[in-house]
Wavefront OBJ file of the C-alpha trace (Angstrom):
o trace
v 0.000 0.000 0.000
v 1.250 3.330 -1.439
v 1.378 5.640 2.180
v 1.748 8.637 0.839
v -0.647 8.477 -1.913
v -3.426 7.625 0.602
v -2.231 9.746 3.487
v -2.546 6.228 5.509
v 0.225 6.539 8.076
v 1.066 3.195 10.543
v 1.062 4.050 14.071
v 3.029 1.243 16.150
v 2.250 1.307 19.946
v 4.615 -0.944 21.924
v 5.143 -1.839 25.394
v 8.701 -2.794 26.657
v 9.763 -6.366 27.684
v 9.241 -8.077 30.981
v 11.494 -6.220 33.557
v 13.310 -7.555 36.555
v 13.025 -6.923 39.375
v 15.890 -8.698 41.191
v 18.214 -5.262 41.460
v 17.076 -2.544 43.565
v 17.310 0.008 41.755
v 15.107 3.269 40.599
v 12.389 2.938 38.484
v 14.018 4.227 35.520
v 16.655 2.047 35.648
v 15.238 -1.577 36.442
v 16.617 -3.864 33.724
v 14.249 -6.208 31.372
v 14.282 -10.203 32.745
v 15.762 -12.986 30.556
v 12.152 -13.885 29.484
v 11.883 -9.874 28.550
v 14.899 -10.014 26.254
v 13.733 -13.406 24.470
v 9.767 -11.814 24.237
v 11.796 -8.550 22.986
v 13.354 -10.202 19.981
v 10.432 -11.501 19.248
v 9.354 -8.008 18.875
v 11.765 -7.824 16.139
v 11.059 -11.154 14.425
v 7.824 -10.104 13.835
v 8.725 -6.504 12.482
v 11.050 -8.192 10.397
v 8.978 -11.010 8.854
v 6.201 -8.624 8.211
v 8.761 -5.894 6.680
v 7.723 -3.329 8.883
v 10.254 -0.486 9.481
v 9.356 2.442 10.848
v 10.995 5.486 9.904
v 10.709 6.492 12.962
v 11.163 5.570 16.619
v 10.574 7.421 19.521
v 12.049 5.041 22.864
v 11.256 6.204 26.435
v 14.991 6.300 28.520
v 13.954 4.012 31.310
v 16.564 0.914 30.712
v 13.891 -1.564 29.975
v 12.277 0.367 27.388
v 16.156 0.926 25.842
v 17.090 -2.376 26.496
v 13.711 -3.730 24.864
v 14.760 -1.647 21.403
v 18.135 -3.374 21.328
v 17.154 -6.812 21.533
v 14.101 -5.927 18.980
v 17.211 -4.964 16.890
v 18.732 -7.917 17.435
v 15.840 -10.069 16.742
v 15.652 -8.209 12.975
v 14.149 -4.722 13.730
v 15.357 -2.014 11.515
v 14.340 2.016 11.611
v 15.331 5.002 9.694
v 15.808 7.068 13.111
v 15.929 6.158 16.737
v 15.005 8.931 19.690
v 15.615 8.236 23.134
v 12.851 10.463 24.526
v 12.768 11.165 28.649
v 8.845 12.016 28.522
v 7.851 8.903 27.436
v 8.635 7.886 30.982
v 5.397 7.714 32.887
v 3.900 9.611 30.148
v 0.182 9.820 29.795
v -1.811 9.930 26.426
v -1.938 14.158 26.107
v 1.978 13.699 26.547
v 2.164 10.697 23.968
v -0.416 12.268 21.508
v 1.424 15.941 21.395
v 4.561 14.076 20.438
v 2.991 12.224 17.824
v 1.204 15.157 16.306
v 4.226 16.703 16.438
v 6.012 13.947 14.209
v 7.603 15.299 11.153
v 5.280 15.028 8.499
v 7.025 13.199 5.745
v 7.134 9.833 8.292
v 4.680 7.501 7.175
v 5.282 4.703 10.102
v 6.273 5.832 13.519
v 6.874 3.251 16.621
v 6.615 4.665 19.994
v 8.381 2.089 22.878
v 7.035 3.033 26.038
v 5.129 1.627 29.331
v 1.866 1.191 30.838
v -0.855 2.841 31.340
v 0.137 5.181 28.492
v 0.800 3.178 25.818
v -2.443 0.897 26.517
v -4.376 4.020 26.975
v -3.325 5.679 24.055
v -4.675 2.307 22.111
v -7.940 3.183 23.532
v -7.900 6.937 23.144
v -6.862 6.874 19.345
v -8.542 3.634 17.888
v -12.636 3.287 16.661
v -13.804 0.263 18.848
v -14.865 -3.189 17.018
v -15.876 -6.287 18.034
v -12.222 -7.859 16.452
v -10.575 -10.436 18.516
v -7.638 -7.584 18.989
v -9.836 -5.628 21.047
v -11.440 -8.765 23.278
v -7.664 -9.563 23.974
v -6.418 -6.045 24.653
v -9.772 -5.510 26.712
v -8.431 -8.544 28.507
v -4.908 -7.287 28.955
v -2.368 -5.092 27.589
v 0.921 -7.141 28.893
v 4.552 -6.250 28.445
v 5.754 -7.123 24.803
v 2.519 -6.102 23.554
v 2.258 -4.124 20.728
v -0.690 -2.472 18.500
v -0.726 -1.522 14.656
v -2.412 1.271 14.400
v -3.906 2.791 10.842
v -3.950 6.499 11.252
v -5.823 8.189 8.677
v -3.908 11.403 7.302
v -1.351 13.889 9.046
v 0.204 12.909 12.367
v -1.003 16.555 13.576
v -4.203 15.584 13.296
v -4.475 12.470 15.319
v -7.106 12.621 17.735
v -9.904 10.252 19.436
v -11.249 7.734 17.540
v -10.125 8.475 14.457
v -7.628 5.727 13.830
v -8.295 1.959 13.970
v -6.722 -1.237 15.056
v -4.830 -2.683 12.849
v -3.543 -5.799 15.022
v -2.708 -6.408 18.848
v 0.264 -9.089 19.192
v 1.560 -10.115 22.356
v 5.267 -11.093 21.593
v 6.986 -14.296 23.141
v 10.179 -15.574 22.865
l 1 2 3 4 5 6 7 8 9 10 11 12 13 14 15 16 17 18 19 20 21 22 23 24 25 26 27 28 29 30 31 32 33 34 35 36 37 38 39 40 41 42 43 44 45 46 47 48 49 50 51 52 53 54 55 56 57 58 59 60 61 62 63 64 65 66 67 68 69 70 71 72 73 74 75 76 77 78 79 80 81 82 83 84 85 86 87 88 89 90 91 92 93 94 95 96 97 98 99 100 101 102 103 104 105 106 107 108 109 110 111 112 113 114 115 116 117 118 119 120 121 122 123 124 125 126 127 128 129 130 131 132 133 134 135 136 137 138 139 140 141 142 143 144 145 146 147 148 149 150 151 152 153 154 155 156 157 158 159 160 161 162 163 164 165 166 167 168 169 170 171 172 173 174
């Protein structure tokens, strides 16, 4: 499908990789787990083997969510740009949607690697609800290595409730 002649942009919502929790440590720092590295580069198996590269990636700082990126890339997952961005971290959906509105224009698939509630939320905020088996199993649960394809219809700056749909929900696992 021709993006730009459609003005169809892909929207890829992801939550990092099971994290550990056997350091004490901040927040912002706790590590992923073994199982979140394997269910991370699944992440990447799947971009890969469905040839989805996003020109863009904006990736919260917290450790897991960095960490989670790097194994994706290990697993297959390629991007144009990666961002390490510090308000992903506990971000809520006004601060996740006014960085995606502000996305440059000309980027027709944009990932955004970040944590719970936001990235869950933003699902919800963004997407028309259906009756697709997606939404039964993201109504059910949103868990870590989850990830939503979202179909945004026209400019990023225009993004707003209910205007996009749900593409796919997968729940990676390595």
């Amino acid at each position: 499908m021709d993006s730009e002649a459609n003005n169809q942009r892909m929207l890829v919502l992801v939550r990092h990789g099971k994290s550990s929790w056997d350091l004490d440590v901040d927040d912002h720092e706790r590590p992923l787990s073994a199982r979140g590295r394997r269910d991370a580069e699944a992440i990447g198996r799947f971009l890969s083997e469905r040839s989805l590269r996003p020109d863009l990636v904006y990736c919260s700082t917290a450790t897991r969510t960095r960490q989670t990126w790097e194994c994706a890339m290990a697993g297959g997952a390629k991007a144009g740009e990666v961002q390490y961005r510090r308000e992903i971290y506990q971000a809520w959906v006004p601060e996740l949607m006014k960085l995606i509105r502000n996305a440059p224009a000309e980027i027709n698939t944009l990932l955004v690697l970040g944590h719970a509630p936001g990235i869950p939320d933003l699902v919800e905020y963004v997407c028309v609800r259906t009756q697709s088996k997606d939404w039964k199993q993201l109504d059910n649960k949103f868990p870590t290595s989850g990830f939503a394809l979202v179909d945004v219809p026209g400019p990023w700056k225009e993004l707003g409730k209910a205007r996009a749909e749900l593409d796919s929900f997968v729940v990676a696992r390595g």
